[in-house]
C-alpha positions in Angstrom: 0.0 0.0 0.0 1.1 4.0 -0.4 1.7 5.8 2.3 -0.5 9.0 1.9 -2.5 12.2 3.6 -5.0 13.6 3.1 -5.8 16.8 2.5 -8.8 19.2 3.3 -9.5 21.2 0.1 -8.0 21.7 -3.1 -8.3 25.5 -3.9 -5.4 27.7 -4.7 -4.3 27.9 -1.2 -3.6 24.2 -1.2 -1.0 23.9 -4.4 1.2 25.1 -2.0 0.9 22.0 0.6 -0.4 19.0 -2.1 3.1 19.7 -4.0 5.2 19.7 -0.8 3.2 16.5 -0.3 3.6 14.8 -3.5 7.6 15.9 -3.2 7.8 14.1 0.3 7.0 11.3 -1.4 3.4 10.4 -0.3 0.2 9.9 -2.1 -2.5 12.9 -1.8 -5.8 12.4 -1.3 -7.8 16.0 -2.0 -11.4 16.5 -0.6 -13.0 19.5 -2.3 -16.7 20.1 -3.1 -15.6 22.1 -6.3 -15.0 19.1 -9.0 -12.8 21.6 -10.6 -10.9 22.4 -7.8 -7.4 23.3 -9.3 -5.5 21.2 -6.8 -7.9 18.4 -8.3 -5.1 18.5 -11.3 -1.5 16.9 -8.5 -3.6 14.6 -6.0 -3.5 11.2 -7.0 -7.2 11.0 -6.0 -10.1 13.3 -6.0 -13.2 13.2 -3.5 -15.7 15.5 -4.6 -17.5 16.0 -1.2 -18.0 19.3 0.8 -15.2 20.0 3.7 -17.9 20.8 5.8 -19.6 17.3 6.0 -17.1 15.1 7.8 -19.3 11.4 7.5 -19.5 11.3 4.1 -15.9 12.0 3.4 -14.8 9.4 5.9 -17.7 6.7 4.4 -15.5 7.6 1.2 -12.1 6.9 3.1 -12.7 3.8 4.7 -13.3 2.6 1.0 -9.6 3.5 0.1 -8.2 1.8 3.2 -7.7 -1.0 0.7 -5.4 1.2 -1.4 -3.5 3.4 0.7 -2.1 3.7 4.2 -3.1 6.6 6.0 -0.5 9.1 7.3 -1.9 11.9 8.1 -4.7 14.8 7.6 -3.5 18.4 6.2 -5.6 21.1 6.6 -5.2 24.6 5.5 -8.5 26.4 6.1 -9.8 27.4 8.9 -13.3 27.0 10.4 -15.7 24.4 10.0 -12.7 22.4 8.0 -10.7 22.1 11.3 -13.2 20.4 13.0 -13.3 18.0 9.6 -9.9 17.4 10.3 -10.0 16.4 14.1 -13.0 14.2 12.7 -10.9 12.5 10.3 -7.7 11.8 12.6 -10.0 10.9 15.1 -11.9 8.1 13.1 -8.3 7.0 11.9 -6.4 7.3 14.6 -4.4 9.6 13.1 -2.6 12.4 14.9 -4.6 15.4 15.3 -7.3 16.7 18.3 -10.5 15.4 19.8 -13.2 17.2 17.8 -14.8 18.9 20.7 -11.5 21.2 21.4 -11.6 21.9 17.7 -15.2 23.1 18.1 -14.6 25.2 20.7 -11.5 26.6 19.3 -12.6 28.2 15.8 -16.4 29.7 17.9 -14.9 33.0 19.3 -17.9 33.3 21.8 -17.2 29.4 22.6 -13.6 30.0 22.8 -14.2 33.2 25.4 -16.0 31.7 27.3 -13.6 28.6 27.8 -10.6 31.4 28.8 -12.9 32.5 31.3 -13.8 29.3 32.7 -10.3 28.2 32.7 -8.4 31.2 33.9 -6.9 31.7 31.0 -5.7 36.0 30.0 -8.4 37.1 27.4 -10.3 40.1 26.7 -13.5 40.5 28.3 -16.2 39.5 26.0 -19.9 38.9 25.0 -21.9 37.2 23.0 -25.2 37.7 21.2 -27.8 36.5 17.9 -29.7 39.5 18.6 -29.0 42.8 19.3 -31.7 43.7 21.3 -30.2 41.1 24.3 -27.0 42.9 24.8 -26.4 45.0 28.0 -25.2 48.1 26.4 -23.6 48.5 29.9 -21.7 45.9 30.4 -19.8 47.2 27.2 -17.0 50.1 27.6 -15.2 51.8 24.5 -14.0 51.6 22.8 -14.3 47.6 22.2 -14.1 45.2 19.0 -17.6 44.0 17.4 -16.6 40.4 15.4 -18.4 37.4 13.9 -17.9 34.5 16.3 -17.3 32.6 13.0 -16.0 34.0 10.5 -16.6 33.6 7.0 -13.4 34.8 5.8 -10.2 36.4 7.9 -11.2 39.7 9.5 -13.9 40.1 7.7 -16.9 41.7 9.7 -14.2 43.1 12.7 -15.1 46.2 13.6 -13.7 48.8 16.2 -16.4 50.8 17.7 -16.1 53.7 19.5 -19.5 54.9 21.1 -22.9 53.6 21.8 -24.4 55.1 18.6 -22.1 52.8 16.6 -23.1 49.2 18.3 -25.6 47.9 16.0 -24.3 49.1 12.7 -21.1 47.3 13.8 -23.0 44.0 15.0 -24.9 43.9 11.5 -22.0 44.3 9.9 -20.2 41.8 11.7 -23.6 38.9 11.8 -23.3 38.9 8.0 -20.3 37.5 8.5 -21.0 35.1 10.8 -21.3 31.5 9.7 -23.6 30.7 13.0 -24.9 33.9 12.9 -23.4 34.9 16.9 -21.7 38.3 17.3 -19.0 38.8 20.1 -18.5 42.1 21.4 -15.0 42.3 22.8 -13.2 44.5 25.0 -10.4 46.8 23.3 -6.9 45.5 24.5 -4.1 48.3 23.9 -1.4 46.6 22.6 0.3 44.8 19.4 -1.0 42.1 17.4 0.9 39.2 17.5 0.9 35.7 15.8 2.6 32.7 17.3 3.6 30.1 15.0 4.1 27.0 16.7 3.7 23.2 16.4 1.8 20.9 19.4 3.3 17.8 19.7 2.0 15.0 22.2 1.0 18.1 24.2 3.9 20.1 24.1 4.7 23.7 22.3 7.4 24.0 20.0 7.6 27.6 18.7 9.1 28.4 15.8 8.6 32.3 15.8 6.5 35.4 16.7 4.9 37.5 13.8 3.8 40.6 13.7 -0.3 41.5 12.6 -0.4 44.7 10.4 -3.4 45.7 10.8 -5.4 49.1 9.6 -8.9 50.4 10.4 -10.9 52.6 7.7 -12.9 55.8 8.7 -15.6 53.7 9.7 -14.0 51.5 11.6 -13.7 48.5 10.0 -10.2 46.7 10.6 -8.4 45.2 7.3 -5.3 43.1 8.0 -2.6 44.1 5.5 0.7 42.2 6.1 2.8 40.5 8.3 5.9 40.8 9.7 8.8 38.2 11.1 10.5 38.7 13.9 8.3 40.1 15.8 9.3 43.4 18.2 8.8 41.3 20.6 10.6 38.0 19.9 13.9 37.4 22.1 12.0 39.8 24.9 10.7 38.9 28.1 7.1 39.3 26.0 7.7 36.6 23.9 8.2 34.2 27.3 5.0 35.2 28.4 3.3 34.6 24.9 4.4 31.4 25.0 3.4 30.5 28.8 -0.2 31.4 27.8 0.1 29.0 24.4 1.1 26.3 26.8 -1.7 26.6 29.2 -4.2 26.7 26.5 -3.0 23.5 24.8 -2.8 21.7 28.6 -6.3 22.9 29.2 -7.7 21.9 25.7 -6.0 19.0 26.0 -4.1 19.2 22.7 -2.3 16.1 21.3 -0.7 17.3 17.9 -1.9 20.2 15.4 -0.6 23.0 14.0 -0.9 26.0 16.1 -1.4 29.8 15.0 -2.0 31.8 18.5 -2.9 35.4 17.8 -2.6 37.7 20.9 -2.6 41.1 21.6 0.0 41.8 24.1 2.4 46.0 24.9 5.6 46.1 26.3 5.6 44.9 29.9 2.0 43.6 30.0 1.0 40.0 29.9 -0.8 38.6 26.4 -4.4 38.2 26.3 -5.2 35.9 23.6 -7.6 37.1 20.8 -7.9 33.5 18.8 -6.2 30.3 17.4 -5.9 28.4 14.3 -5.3 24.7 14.5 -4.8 25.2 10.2 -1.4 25.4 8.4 -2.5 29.7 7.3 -3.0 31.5 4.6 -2.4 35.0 3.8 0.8 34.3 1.9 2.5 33.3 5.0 3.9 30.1 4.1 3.8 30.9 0.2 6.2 34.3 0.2 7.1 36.0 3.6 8.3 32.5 5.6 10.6 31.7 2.8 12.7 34.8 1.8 13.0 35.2 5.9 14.6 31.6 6.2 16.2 28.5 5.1 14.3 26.8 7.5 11.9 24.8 6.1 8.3 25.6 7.7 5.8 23.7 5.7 8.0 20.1 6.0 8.2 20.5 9.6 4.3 20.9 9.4 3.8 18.6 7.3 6.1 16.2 9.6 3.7 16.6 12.7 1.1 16.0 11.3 2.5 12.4 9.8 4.7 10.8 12.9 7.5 12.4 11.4 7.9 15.1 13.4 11.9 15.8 14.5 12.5 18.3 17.2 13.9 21.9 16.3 15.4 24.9 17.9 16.7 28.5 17.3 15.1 29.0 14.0 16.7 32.1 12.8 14.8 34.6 10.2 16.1 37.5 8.3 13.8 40.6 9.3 10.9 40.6 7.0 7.4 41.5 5.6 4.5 41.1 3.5 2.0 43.8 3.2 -1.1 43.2 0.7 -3.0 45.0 -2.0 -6.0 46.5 -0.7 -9.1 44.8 -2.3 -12.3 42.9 -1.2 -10.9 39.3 -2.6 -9.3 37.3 -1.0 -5.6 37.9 0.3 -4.0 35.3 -1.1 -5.7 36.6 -4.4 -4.2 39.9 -4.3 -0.7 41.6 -5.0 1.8 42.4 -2.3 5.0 43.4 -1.9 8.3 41.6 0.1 10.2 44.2 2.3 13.6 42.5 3.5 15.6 44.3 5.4 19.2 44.4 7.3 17.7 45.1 10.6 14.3 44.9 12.8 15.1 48.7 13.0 15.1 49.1 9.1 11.9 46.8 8.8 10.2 48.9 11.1 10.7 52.0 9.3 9.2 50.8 5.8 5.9 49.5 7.8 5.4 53.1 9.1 6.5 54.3 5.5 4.0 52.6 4.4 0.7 53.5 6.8 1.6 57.1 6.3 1.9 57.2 2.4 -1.8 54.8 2.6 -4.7 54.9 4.1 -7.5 52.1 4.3 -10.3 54.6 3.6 -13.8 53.7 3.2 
């Protein structure tokens, strides 16, 4: 039999990951409800289903048990696909996450709530279908009105600043809501930052901070634009903290072996309060442009690797200061244009990112 994995999708975002695949030397197995799906063209075979309907796909599955030998599940989307995932690695014994963590990872209210249950730093944070049931004052501003599942990235994030802006931001933000629940969320001072990290039998192993680049348009809608790596705060006494948090979310979810994306909001001197996770490899370019030119090290096997009992430890990953700043459009990011800053120092890279939000504005 071939050894193989499986992968959830086969869009443009997932080229990227069946190739690395194929190069690794295992068999790919593509699920994508599009039959023309154009990663459809490199898998070796093709299961037209939806990645949101995890019995049919592993009814499918068990059929090619006869054919292949299972390795792993690869997953680069997030939402309802994650909990696919943990479904599939579950049902196969494959490594992954029990599908009740992965369900109450990618639902922001569900995820809140958790933190607050568990004592773990978040923003304060509520949750509502309709607007009329919200305690307007229970809220102070300014605070952050979001889907609490998103249809796509930030879409629907909105930073609001008084009372009279509340339900134009929640309607906005319910329209892009998959479950149709709006979190209101308390406004954390601070940097956006992105852990990028793998969970092995329970255990962190980071492999860098990243900057968020993030902008917000006259009406308060917040776009994210780029990424940068290292982060200002990698090598500080922030970055120790980031990761304490990471670790006592994956010990209290009880997290065997995913990819995990952290993103936190966290100023110098202050602790991290985390803002969400994804238990997907990315998108946004990440993996395709900026993780590249910033190292030699080779990201997307080492993902690839935990997620198929290959995993080898790692340490001191060193990246060349970086970034990736976007296009503005309404498409998707990983449809749009960007431009690669590399730079000779942090210092250097710092100063084109504030070149570049003076000379542009995200205006409505």
């Amino acid at each position: 039999m071939r050894k193989a994995v499986i992968i959830i999708a086969a869009g443009n975002n997932q080229v990227l990951v069946i190739k690395k695949a194929k190069k690794m030397g295992f068999a790919v197995i593509c699920i994508d409800r599009d039959p023309n799906a154009i990663g459809f063209q490199f898998c070796d075979e093709k299961i037209n289903l939806s990645t949101y309907e995890s019995k049919p796909i592993i009814a499918y599955l068990k059929k090619l048990q006869k054919k292949y030998e299972f390795f792993g599940v690869i997953n680069r989307s997030s939402g309802i696909p994650v909990i696919t995932c943990a479904e599939i690695c579950s049902t196969f014994k494959l490594p992954g996450i029990n599908p009740t963590a992965a369900k109450n990872i990618i639902d922001k209210s569900e995820l809140m709530s958790f933190c607050k249950i568990n004592n773990i730093s978040a923003p304060f944070s509520i949750s509502a279908r309709i607007f009329a049931e919200i305690d307007n004052k229970s809220i102070k501003f300014p605070c952050i009105v979001k889907p609490a599942l998103s249809i796509i990235g930030k879409s629907g994030v909105v930073m609001v600043k008084n009372e009279e802006e509340l339900e134009i931001a929640f309607n906005i933000a319910q329209k892009s809501s998959i479950n149709g629940i709006v979190d209101i969320e308390e406004y954390v001072k601070g940097y956006d930052i992105t852990l990028m990290a793998i969970v092995r039998n329970g255990v962190i192993y980071p492999i860098t901070l990243l900057d968020e680049i993030n902008s917000i348009d006259d009406n308060g809608k917040i776009f994210g634009i780029g990424f940068a790596v290292p982060s200002i705060f990698s090598g500080r006494q922030e970055e120790d903290k980031i990761l304490s948090l990471a670790q006592k979310i994956v010990r209290a979810f009880k997290l065997d072996t995913t990819v995990f994306l952290m993103s936190c909001r966290c100023d110098f001197g202050q602790n991290p309060k985390l803002i969400e996770i994804h238990l997907d490899f990315g998108g946004d370019l990440v993996l395709d442009y900026l993780i590249p030119t910033s190292t030699d090290f080779d990201v997307l096997k080492v993902f690839i690797d935990a997620m198929t009992r290959q995993f080898q430890n790692f340490s001191n990953v060193q990246f060349d200061p970086t970034a990736i700043i976007y296009e503005k459009g309404g498409d998707l990011v990983s449809e749009r244009l960007f431009t690669l800053y590399k730079a000779e120092s942090m210092k250097q890279l710092h100063q084109n990112i504030e070149k570049f939000h003076k000379n542009r504005r995200y205006n409505s």
